[in-house]
Steps between C-alpha positions, in 0.01 A plus 500: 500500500228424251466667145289571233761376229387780302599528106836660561498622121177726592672651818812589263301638207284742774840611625569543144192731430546675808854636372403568206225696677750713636739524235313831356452632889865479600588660155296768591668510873818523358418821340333681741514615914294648755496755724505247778796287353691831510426534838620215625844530329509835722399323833754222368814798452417584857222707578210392711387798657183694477433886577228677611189661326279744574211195560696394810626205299828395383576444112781295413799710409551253185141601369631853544786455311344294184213715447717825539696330158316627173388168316789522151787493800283256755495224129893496547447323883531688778793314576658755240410878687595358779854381371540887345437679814725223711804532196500914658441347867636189539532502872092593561229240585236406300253595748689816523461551148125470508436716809699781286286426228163493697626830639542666178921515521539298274326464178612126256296698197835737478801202480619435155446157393823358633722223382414139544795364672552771742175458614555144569841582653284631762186309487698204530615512859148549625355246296771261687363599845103441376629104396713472833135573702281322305771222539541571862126452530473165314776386715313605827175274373766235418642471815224472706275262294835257534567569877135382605343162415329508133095493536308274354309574242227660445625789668170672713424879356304733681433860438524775759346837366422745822592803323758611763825347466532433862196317590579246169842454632300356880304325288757344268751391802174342627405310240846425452540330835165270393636375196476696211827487266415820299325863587377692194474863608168626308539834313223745578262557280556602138871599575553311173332830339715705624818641314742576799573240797422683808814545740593393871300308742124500474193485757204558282439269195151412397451064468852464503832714614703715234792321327793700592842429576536587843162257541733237344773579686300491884341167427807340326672557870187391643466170324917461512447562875230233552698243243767469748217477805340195315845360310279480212569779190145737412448642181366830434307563168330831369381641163614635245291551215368828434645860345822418745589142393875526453543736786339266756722226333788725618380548838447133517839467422670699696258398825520087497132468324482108437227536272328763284181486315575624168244404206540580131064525498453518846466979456429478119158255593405616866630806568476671144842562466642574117592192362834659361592658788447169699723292270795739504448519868517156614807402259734775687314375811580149470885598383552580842319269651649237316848625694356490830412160517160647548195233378191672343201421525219521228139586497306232246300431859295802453430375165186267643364784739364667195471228219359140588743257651373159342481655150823721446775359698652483157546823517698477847737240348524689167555845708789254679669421217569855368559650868773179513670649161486860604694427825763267315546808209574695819738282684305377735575088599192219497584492867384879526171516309238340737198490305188596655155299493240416683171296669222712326289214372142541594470268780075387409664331172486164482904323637598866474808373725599286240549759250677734804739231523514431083568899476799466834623182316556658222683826531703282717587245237527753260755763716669258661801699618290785596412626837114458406265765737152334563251754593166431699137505472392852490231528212284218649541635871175626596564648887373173646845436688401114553460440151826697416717318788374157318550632113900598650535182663417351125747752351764395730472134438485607130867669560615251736401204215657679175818605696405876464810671577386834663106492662354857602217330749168608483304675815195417614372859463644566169221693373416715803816697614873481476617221726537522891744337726225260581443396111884453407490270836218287358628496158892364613315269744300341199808482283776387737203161588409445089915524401545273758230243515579509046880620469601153349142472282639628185773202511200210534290589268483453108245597298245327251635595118177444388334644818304879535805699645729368217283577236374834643910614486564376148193702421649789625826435371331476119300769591772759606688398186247594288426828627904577503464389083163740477714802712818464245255513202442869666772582735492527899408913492209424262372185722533751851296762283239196425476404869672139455608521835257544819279630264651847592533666113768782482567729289876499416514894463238524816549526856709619727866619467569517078607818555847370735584274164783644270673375186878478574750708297783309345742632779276366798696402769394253817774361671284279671364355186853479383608317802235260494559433139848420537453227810236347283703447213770349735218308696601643809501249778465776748143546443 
């Protein structure tokens, strides 16, 4: 495969900068949760289930049971109140528990603060059970991506995003059965806003279908069912950034989820999501994920459908570098953080394919043990479908030349409508000919050193250096306030969801963060 032979000492001293970066961040993590962390450690002791409002929806019992907890008890984890009222009970279910307290029998406000190690005599137990299914679900992925013939990569990702549930699981098994090797369920729109994760099986999202865990569950057995049909293992992917982040990470664990997108920037920049709140988030988040054997994906793609592709993918490479560091800091393995970028340049430039494949080449060279996502034209799409089929045809042979590792394909009506049967069709039809007329082309060619592409990727290289030196003279909060990435600016005390962030009282407790801090310092080879 030809390379750049990039200055390996400028690769080391960005990863460098970017932990540095984060050194002040995950200080700041350490000493502080949110209301969403401490919901997942509920779902994780056992309790899934929503009840009823007067709206005709269903809340989740375990928002029920965390807000009901004043905020001075809620800083000790919730991992604590529940351990009080289970040292009286020991025989009653969490989700028991939390329909008392939704119910108004039981109130956590009146338990004394109770004694450490009783509570984790009887935290303990159920913590065991929450590893043995996140295990159980690795496992299950395990299994069947070594019973069926590996896939060659790039692996072909298409989105389905009906809004019901049922009609994206026809719609998945169908594009299944024409090739593709991944469906990402779209979430509907603006879930990411919203500070509950809707319950049960749903009919009616709005440009995409709810993330829930029964949704996960029906089209994991869909795509399980269809893997054995074909003899060939398909992924399912869905999203998890947003005011829910670690509790769709635990419904992706316990459901089989291959892949999850989960961004450090990805709510902070586009969805206006508190900075703080997202960083706390997606380190519990990626603790669990980091388990389940579950690969994220991140977001540095929907850097160049606001800010200009040819003259800040430094800023994609530097926004790699720190997403890379966050993940490691959190457990997660190289093998597990696919990187996300993508074929944004504006297509009337001059050898604009050159620089695609300078940009492709070089997150490639530079993440070379990373499952690398390569994202497709979608700022330069214009509705003419001919001129789209042609610009994903060049994107493919981009992905199929830099040995991408994951390719979401482009559709030919990309900026008109979320895709049809007919499009996905097209779209596998003009991948499956391009991976196969150029799946060896990335072994015969080399590149000129002194040629365009390799100088356009040092370029970027230097460039993305320098603006990691010019973010440390500042630190990464200040830069997000100054817009240094997607020229979004954020203010780190603004937007949505501050109020869920809490500083931790000396006696927190999180046996989940416990747990995951103990296999890391033993490098667990089960994860």
């Amino acid at each position: 495969m030809a390379k750049l032979n990039l200055d390996r000492d400028k690769v080391d001293r960005c990863r460098e900068l970017a932990d540095g970066l984060i050194h002040p961040i995950q200080k700041y993590i350490d000493l502080h949760s949110t209301v969403s962390v401490e919901r997942s450690v509920v779902r994780l002791l056992g309790c899934e289930d929503a009840t009823d409002t007067p709206f005709g929806t269903k809340m989740p019992l375990a928002n029920i049971l965390v807000e009901k907890l004043d905020r001075n008890r809620l800083s000790m984890g919730v991992a604590t109140w529940i351990g009080a009222a289970l040292i009286e009970q020991p025989k009653l279910p969490v989700y028991k528990l939390a329909q008392k307290v939704a119910e108004g029998a039981i109130n956590l406000n009146n338990f004394p603060e109770p004694n450490p190690d009783q509570v984790r005599k009887v935290i303990n137990p159920l913590v065991g059970e929450a590893a043995k299914r996140v295990d159980r679900s690795r496992h299950s992925k395990d299994y069947l991506r070594q019973k069926f013939a590996r896939v060659r990569p790039p692996l072909r990702y298409v989105i389905v995003a009906t809004g019901n549930i049922y009609e994206d699981v026809k719609q998945a098994v169908a594009a299944s059965r024409k090739g593709a090797d991944v469906i990402a369920v779209i979430r509907s729109t603006a879930q990411s806003l919203l500070d509950y994760v809707p319950h049960g099986a749903t009919t009616e999202g709005f440009g995409g279908t709810y993330a829930t865990q029964e949704n996960f569950r029906i089209m994991r057995k869909a795509l399980n069912d269809v893997s054995y049909e074909l003899k060939r293992y398909i992924r399912l992917c869905n999203y998890s950034s947003g005011l829910c982040m670690p509790e769709i990470a635990v419904m992706g664990a316990f459901e089989d989820l291959d892949f999850l997108l989960n961004d450090a920037f990805y709510g902070i920049l586009f969805r206006d999501i508190n900075m703080k709140r997202t960083f706390v988030d997606q380190y519990f988040s990626r603790t669990i994920i980091a388990r389940a054997g579950i690969t994220i994906n991140t977001g540095e793609d929907n850097y160049l459908t606001t800010a200009d592709a040819y003259h800040n993918h430094h800023q994609v490479l530097a926004s790699h570098f720190i997403n890379e560091q966050f993940g490691k800091r959190a457990g997660l393995k190289e093998e597990q953080i696919g990187l996300g970028h993508a074929f944004e340049m504006d297509p009337s430039i001059e050898d604009s394919f050159i620089y695609e494949l300078a940009m492709a080449q070089l997150v490639r060279d530079v993440f070379q043990r990373h499952p690398i996502k390569y994202m497709p034209p979608t700022r330069h799409m214009t509705g003419n479908i001919f001129q789209g089929h042609v610009l994903d045809a060049l994107f493919n042979l981009a992905g199929a030349a830099t040995n991408q590792q994951i390719q979401l394909l482009g559709m030919p009506t990309e900026a008109i409508h979320n895709p049809l049967l007919q499009d996905r069709h097209l779209s596998l039809q003009n991948a499956d000919y391009v991976f196969t007329a150029a799946g060896s082309l990335a072994d015969e060619i080399q590149f000129n050193p002194n040629g365009k592409l390799v100088r356009r990727a040092r370029t970027v290289l230097d460039n993305t250096l320098a603006y990691l030196e010019k973010i440390r003279q500042i630190g990464l909060m200040e830069a997000i306030e100054q817009g240094m990435f997607a020229e979004m600016p954020r203010a780190r005390d603004g937007g949505k969801g501050l109020e869920g962030v809490f500083q931790k009282s000396r006696r927190y407790y999180n046996p989940f963060l416990e747990s995951a801090s103990a296999s890391s310092q033993r490098g667990d080879s089960r994860r």
